[in-house]
TIGU-497538 format. One record per residue: residue in one letter; x, y, z of N, C-alpha, C in turn. Coordinates in steps of 0.2 Angstrom, whole numbers, plus 5000, padded with zeros to 4 digits. Example, Ala and Ser with C-alpha at 12.3 -4.5 7.8 and 13.67 -1.06 7.14 Angstrom:
BEGIN
 type n_c1 n_c2 n_c3 ca_c1 ca_c2 ca_c3 c_c1 c_c2 c_c3
    a 5066 4972 5039  5062  4978  5039 5066 4984 5039
    s 5064 4989 5035  5068  4995  5036 5064 5000 5039
//
This chain:
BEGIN
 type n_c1 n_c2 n_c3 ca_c1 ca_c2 ca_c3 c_c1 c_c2 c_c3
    x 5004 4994 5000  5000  5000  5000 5005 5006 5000
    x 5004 5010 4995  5008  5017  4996 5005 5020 5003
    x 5008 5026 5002  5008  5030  5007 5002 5035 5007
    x 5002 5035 5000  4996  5042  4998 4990 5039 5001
    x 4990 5032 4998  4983  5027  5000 4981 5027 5009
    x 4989 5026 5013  4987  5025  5021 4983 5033 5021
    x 4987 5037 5021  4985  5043  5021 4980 5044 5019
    x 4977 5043 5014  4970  5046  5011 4965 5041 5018
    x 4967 5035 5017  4963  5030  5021 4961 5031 5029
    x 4969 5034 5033  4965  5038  5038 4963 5045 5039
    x 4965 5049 5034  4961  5054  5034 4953 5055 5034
    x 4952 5048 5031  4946  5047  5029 4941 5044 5034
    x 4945 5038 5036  4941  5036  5045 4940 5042 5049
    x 4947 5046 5050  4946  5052  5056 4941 5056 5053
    x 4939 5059 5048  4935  5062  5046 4927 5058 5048
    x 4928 5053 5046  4920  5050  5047 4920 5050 5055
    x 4922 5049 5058  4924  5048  5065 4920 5056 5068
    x 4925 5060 5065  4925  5069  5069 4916 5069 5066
    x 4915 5068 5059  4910  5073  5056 4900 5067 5057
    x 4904 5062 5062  4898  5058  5065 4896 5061 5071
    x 4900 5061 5077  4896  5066  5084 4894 5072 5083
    x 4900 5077 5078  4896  5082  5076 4889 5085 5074
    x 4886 5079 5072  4879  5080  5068 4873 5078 5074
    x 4875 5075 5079  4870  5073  5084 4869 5079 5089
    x 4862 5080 5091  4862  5089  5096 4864 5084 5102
    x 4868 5088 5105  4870  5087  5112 4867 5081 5117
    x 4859 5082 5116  4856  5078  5122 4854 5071 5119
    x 4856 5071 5112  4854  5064  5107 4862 5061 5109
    x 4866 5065 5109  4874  5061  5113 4875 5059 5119
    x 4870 5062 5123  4871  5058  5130 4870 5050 5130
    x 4871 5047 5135  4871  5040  5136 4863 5040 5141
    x 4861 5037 5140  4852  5036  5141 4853 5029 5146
    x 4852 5029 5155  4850  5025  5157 4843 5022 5161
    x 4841 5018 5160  4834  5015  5161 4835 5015 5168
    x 4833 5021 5172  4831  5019  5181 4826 5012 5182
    x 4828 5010 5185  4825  5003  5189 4818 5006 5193
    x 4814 5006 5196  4811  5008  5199 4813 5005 5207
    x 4813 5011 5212  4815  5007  5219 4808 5007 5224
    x 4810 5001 5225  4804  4998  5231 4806 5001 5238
    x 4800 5005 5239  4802  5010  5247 4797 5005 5252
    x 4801 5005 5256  4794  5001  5263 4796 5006 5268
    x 4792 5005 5274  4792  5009  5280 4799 5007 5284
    x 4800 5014 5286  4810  5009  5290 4807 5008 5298
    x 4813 5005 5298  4813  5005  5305 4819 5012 5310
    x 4818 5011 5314  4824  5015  5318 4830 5012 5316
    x 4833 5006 5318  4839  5002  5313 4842 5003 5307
    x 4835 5005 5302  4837  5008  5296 4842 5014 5296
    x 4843 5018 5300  4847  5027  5301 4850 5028 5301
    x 4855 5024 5306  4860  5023  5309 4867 5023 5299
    x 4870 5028 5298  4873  5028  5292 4877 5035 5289
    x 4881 5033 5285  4884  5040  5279 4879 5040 5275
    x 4874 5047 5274  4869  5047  5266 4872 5053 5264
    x 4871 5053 5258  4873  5060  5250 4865 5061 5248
    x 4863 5066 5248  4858  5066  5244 4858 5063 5237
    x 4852 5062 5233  4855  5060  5225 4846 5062 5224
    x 4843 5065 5225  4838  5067  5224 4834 5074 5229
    x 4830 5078 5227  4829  5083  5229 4823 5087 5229
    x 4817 5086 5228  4811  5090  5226 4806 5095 5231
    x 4800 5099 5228  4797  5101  5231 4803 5108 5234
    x 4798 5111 5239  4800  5119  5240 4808 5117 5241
    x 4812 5112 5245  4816  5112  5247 4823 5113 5242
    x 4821 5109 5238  4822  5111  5232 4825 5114 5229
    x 4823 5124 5231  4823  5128  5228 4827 5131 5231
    x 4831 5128 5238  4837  5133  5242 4841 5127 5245
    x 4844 5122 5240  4849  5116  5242 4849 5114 5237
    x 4857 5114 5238  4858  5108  5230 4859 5099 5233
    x 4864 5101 5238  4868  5094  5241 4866 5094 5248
    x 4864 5090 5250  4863  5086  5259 4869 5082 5258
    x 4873 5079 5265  4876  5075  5267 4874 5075 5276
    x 4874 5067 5278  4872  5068  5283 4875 5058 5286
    x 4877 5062 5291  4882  5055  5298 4876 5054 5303
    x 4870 5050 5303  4864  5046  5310 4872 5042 5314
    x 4870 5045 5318  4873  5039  5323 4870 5037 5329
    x 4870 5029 5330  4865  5026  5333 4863 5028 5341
    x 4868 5033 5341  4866  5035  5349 4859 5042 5348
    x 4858 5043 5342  4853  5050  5341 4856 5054 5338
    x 4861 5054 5339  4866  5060  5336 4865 5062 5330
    x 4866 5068 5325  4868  5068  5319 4874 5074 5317
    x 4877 5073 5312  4882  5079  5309 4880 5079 5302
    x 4880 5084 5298  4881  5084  5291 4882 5091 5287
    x 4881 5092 5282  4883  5098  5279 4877 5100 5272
    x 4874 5104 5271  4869  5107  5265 4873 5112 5263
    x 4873 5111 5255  4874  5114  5251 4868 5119 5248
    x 4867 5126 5251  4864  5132  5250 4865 5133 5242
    x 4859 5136 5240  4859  5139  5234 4858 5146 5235
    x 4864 5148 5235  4863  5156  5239 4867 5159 5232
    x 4869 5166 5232  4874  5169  5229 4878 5169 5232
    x 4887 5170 5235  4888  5164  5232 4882 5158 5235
    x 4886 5153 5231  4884  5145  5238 4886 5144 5241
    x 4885 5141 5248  4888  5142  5254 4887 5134 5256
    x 4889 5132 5259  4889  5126  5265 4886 5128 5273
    x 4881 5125 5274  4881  5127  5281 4881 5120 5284
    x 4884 5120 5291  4885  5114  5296 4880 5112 5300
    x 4876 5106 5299  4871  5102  5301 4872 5099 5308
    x 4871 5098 5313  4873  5096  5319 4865 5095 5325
    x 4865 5090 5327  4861  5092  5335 4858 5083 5334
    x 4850 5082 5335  4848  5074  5338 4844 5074 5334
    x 4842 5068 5334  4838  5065  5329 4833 5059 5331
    x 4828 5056 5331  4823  5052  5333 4819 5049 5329
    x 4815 5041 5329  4812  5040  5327 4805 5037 5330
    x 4799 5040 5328  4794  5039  5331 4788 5038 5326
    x 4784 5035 5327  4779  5033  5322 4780 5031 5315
    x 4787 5030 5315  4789  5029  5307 4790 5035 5302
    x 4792 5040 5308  4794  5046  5306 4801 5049 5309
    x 4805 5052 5306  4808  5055  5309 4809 5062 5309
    x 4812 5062 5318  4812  5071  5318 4819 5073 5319
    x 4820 5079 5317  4828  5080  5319 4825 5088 5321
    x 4831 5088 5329  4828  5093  5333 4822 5094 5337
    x 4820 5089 5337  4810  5092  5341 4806 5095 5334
    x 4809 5097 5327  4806  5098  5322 4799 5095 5318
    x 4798 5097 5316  4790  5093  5313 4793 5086 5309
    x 4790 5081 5311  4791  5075  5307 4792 5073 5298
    x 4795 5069 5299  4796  5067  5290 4796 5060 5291
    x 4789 5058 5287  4788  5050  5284 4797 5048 5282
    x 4798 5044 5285  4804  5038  5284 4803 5032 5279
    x 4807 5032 5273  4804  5024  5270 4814 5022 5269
    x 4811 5017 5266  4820  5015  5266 4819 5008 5259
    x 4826 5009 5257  4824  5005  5250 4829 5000 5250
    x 4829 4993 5247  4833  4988  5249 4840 4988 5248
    x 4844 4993 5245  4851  4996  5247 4851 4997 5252
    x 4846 5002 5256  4849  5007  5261 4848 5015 5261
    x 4845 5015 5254  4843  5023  5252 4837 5024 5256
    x 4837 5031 5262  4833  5033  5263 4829 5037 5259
    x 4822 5037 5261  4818  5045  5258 4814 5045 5264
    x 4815 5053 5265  4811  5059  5269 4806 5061 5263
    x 4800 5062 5268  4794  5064  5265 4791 5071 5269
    x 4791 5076 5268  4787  5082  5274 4784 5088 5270
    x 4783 5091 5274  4779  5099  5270 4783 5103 5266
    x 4789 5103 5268  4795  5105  5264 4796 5101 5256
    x 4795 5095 5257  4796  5093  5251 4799 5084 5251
    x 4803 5081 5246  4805  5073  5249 4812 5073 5247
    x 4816 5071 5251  4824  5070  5249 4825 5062 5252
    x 4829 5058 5245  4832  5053  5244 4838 5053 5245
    x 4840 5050 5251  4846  5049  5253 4850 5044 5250
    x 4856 5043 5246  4860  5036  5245 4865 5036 5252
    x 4864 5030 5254  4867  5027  5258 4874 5027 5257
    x 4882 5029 5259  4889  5027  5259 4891 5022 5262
    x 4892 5020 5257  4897  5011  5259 4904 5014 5263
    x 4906 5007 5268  4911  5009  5272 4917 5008 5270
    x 4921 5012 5268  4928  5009  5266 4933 5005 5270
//
């Protein structure tokens, strides 16, 4: 094979290569995955005890948080951190007790939030605020 021929030969891959994503709009390039649908049941107090990240966020609450992170420790206790959608954004430090009564839990003497919990470990909080799905952090 000459030269001229590799040459034209990869010119011509690379080109069909570059001028194929090119022609797709941005959100036809993403990669598309099928969420599973999660099975929520009532938790128990047991359930809490854990590292969660948010990974979901709705309703008012919504509209002034981007990120939860939050440490249950089995004694009551909690620490964590909210990620403010403020100008700038800020971080502010989450700290004080936490309870579980009725299948609800309260943090701080606060109004309640329906508790459910999904067969990994993900919790979700439900209240007047809105509903936040916690994933659950695996221990290193």
């Amino acid at each position: 094979m000459s030269s001229a021929t590799w040459i034209a030969l990869c010119a011509a891959s690379l080109g069909a290569a570059c001028a194929g994503s090119g022609t797709l709009a941005r959100d036809s390039r993403a990669a598309v995955v099928e969420e599973q649908p999660v099975a929520w049941r009532a938790a128990a107090a047991e359930d809490v005890p854990g590292v969660y990240v948010s990974r979901e966020l709705s309703g008012p609450l919504a509209g002034y948080l981007r990120k939860l992170v939050y440490l249950f420790e089995a004694d009551g206790t909690y620490a964590g951190a909210a990620l403010v959608d403020a100008s700038p954004p800020r971080f502010e430090v989450l700290a004080g007790t936490w309870a579980f009564l009725d299948g609800r839990l309260v943090l701080d003497g606060g109004p309640p939030a329906v508790l459910e919990v999904a067969d990994g470990g993900a919790l979700r909080l439900s209240g007047d605020e809105g509903v936040v799905e916690l994933e659950r952090e695996r221990a290193r």
